[in-house]
C-alpha beads as a LAMMPS data file, in Angstrom:
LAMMPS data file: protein, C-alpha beads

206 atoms
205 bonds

1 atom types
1 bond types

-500.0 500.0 xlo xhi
-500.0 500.0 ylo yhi
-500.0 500.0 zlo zhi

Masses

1 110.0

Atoms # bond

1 1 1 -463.447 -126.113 -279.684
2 1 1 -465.846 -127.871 -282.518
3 1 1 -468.373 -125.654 -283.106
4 1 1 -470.990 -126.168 -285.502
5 1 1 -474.589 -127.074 -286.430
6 1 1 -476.726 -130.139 -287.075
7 1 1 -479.899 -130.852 -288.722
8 1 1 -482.137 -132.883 -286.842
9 1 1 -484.905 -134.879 -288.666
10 1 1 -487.654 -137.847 -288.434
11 1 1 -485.605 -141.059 -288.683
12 1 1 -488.471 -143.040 -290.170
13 1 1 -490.339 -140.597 -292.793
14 1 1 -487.474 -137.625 -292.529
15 1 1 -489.698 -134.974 -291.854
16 1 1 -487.603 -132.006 -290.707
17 1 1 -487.824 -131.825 -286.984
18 1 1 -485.092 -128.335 -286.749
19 1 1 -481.339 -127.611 -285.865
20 1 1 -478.997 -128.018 -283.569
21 1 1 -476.303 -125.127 -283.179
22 1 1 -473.767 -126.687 -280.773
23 1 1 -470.506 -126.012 -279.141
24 1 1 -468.018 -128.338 -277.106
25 1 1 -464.578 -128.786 -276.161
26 1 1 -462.748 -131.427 -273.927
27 1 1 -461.390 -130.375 -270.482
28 1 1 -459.226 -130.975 -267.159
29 1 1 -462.281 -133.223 -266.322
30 1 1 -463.880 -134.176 -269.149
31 1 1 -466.340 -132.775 -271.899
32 1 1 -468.857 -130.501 -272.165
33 1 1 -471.139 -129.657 -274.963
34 1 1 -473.491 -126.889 -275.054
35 1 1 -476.564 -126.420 -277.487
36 1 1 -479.919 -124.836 -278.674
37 1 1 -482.254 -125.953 -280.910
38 1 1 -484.528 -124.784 -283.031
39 1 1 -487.514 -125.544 -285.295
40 1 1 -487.783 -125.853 -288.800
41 1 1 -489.040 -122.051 -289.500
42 1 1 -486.343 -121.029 -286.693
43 1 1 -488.100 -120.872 -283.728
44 1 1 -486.213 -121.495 -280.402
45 1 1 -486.995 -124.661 -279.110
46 1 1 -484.667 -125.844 -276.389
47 1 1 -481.321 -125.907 -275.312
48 1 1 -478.895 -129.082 -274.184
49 1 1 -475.995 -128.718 -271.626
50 1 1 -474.520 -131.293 -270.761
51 1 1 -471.155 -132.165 -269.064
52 1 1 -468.991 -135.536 -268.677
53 1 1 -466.154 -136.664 -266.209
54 1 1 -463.088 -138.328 -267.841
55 1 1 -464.537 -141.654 -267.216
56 1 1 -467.395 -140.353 -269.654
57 1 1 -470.219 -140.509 -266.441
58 1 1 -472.755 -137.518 -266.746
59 1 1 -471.875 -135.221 -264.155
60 1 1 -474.217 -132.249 -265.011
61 1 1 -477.167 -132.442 -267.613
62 1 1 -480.032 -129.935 -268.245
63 1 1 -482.181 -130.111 -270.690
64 1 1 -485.067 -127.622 -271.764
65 1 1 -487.759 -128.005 -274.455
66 1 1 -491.374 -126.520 -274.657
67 1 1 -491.105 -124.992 -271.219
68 1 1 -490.154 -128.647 -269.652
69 1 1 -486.976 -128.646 -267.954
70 1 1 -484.211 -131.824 -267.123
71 1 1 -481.713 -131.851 -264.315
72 1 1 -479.572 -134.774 -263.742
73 1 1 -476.838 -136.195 -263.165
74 1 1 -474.816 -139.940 -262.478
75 1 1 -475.790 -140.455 -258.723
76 1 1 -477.054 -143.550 -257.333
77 1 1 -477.337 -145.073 -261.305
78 1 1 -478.873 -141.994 -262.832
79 1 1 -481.171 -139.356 -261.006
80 1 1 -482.843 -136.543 -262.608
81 1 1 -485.593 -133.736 -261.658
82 1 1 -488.369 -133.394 -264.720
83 1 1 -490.291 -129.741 -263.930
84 1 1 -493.181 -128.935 -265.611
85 1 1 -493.688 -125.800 -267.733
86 1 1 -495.233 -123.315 -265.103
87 1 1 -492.948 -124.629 -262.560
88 1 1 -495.293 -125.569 -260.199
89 1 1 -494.549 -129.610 -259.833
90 1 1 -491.209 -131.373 -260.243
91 1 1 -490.756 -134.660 -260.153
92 1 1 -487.962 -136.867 -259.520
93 1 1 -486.757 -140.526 -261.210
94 1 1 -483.844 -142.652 -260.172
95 1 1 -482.660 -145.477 -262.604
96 1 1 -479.904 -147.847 -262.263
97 1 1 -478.856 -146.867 -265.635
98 1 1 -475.449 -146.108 -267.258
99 1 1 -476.207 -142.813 -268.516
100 1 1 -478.966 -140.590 -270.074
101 1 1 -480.167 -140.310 -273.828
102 1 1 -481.962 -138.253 -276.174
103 1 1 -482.589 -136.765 -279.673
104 1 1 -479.274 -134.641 -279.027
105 1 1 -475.970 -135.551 -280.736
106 1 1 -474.294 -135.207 -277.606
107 1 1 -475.465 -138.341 -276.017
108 1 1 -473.961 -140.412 -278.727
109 1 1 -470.913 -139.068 -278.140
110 1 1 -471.268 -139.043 -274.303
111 1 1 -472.579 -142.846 -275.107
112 1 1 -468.979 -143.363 -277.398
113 1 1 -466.433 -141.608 -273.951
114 1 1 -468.769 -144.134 -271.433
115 1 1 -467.688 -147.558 -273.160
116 1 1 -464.741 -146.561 -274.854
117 1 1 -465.558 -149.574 -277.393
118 1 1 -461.994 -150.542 -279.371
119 1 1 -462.638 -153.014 -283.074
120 1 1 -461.350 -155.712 -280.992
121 1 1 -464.323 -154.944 -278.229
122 1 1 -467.289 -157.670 -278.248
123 1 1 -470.685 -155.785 -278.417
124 1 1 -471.134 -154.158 -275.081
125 1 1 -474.432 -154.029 -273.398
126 1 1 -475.565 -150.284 -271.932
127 1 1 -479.036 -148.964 -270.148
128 1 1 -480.232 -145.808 -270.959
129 1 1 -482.511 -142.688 -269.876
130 1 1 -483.873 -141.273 -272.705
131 1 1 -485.528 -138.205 -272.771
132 1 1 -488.684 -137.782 -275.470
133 1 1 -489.151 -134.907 -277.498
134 1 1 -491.514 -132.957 -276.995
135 1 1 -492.321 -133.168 -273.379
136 1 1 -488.919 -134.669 -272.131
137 1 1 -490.872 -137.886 -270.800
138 1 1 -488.481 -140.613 -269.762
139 1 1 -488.123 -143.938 -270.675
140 1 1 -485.324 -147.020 -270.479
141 1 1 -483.805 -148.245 -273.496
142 1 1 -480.904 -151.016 -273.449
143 1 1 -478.523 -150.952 -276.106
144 1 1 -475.210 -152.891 -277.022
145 1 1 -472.680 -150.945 -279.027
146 1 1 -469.951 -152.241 -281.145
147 1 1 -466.913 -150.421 -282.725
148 1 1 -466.890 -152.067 -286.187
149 1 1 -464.071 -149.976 -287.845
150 1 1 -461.919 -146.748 -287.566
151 1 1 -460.643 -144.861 -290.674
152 1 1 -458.510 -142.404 -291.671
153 1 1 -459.885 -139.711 -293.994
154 1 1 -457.655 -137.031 -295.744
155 1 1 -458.841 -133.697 -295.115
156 1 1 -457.311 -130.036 -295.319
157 1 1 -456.737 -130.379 -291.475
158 1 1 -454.631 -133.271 -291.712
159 1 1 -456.181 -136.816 -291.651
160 1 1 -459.447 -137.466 -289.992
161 1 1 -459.947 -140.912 -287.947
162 1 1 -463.754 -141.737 -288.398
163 1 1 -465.490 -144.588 -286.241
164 1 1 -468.429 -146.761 -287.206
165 1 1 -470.098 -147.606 -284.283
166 1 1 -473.373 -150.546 -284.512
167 1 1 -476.072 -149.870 -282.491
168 1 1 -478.971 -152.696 -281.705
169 1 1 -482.018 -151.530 -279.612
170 1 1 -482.431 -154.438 -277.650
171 1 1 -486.123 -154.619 -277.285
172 1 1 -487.095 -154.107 -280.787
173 1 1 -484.046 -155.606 -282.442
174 1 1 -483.596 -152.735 -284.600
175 1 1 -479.976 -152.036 -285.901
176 1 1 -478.589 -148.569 -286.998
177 1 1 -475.054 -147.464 -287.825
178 1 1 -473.364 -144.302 -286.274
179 1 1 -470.093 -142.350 -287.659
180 1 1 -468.147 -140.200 -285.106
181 1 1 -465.087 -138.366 -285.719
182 1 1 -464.106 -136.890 -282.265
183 1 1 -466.566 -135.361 -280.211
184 1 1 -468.748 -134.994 -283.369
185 1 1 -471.330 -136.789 -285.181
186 1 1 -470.810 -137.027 -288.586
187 1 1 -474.058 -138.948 -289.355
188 1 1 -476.387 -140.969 -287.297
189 1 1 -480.626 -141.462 -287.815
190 1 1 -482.160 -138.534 -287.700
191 1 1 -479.303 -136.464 -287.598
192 1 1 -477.047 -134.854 -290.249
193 1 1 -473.743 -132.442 -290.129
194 1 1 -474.630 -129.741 -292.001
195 1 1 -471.853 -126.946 -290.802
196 1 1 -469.039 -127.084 -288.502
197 1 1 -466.336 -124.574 -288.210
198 1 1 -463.431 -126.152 -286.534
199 1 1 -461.835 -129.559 -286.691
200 1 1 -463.237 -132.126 -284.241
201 1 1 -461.406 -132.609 -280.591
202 1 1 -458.988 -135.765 -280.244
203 1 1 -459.624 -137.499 -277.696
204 1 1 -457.015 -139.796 -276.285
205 1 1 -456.915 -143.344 -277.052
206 1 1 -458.608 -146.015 -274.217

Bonds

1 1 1 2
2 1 2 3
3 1 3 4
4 1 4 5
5 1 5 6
6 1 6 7
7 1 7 8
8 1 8 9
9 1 9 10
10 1 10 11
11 1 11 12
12 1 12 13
13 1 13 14
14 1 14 15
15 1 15 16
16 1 16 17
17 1 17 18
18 1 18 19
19 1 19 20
20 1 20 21
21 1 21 22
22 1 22 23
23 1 23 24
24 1 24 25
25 1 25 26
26 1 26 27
27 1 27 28
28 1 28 29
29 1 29 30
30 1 30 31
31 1 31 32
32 1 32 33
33 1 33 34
34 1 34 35
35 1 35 36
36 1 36 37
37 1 37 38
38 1 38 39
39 1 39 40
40 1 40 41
41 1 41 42
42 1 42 43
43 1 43 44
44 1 44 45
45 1 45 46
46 1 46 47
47 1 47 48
48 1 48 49
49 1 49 50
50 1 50 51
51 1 51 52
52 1 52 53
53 1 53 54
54 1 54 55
55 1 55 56
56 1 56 57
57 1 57 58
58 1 58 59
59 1 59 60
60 1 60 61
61 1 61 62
62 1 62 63
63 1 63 64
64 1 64 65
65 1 65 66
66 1 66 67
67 1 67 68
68 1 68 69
69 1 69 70
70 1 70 71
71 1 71 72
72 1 72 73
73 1 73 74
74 1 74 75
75 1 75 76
76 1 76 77
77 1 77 78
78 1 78 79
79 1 79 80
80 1 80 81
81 1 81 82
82 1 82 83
83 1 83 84
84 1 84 85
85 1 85 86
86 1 86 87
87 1 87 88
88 1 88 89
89 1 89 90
90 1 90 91
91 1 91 92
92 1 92 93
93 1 93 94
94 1 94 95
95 1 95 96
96 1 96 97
97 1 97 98
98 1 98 99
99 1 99 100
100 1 100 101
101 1 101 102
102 1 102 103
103 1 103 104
104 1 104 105
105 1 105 106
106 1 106 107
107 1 107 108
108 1 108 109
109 1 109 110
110 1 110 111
111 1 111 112
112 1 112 113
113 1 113 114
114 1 114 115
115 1 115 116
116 1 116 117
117 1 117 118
118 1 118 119
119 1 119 120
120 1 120 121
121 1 121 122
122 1 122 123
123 1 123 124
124 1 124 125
125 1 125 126
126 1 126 127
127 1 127 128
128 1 128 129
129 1 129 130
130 1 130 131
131 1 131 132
132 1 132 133
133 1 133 134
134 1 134 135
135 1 135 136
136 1 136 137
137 1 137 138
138 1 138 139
139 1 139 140
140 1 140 141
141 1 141 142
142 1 142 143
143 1 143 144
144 1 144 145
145 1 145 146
146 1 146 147
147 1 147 148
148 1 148 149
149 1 149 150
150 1 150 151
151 1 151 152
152 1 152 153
153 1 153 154
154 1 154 155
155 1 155 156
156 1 156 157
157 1 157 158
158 1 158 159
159 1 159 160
160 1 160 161
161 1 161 162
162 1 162 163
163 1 163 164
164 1 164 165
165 1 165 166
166 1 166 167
167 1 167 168
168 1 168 169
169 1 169 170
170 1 170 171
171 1 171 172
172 1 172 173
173 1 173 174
174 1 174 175
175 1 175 176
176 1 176 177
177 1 177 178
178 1 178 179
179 1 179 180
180 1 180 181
181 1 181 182
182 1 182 183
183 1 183 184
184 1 184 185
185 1 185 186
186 1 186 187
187 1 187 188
188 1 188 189
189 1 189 190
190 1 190 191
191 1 191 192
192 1 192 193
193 1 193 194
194 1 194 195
195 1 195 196
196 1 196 197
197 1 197 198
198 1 198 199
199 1 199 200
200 1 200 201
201 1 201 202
202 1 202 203
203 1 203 204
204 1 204 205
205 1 205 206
């Protein structure tokens, strides 16, 4: 079970945004990853838990940050329930999406199990409902993904197989690059692996 922590910062000017102090572990039917975050000073902030079937389909997320709450889940596309922070109104959005997003490192890997992407893959189109920090306001985002490489990387452990994902935001055009060993993020914008205790999970081959 990886367990670990991840600095989370500004992709554009790095300003530090906080941490990430995560655990997760593949199952019987599927993988989960559980999370809080907090600020830069240490202040709790949220929390992220969020669970996958073995096709990589969000069965279960909840999200909290500044007293907003996220339920959701793959239903009909994606559905979700946004309540506000005194509880009084919730509201509920339906998308025929793919999945759900967010500042999280989970949803890149949840992103990575969904479209199980091989070198040989073309770039594969995928819609999105991302959730904004602070408020969790959503919005759609397509995507396409490409696997551009995997790579073996000694380590204490034994070797480590490291995958370089390309990611284009299809309404800006804007390109980024992604590493993921396992059900962890080694580096992605905005987000840095600072500490992790135990070797990432293997997942098996698509």
């Amino acid at each position: 079970m990886p367990r670990g922590r991840y600095t989370l910062h500004d992709p554009h000017d790095h300003a530090p945004l906080g941490e990430e102090h995560f655990h997760c572990a593949p199952g019987p039917s599927g993988w989960r990853y559980v999370a809080q975050t907090t600020s830069s000073t240490g202040d709790h902030m949220g929390s992220v838990d969020l669970a996958l079937d073995e096709l990589g389909r969000p069965i279960r997320l909840e999200l909290n940050a500044s007293s907003w709450q996220i339920r959701g889940a793959a239903l009909d596309g994606v559905t979700w329930v946004r309540t506000d922070p005194t509880g009084t109104y919730a509201t509920e959005g339906n998308v025929q999406a793919h999945a759900f997003a967010g500042t999280s490192p989970a949803f890149l890997i949840a992103t990575t199990r969904l479209l199980r992407l091989t070198p040989t893959t073309p770039a594969t189109r995928v819609r999105l409902v991302t959730f904004t920090d602070p408020v969790l306001a959503p919005r759609t985002v397509d995507q396409s993904w490409a696997l551009l490489k995997s790579e073996a990387h000694a380590t204490d452990n034994g070797p480590l197989l490291v995958d370089e994902y390309q990611v284009n935001a299809l309404d800006t055009g804007e390109q980024h690059t992604v590493h993921i060993a396992g059900d962890v993020v080694l580096s992605a914008p905005g987000i840095e692996l600072e500490h992790l205790e135990t070797p990432p999970s293997v997942f098996p081959a698509p």
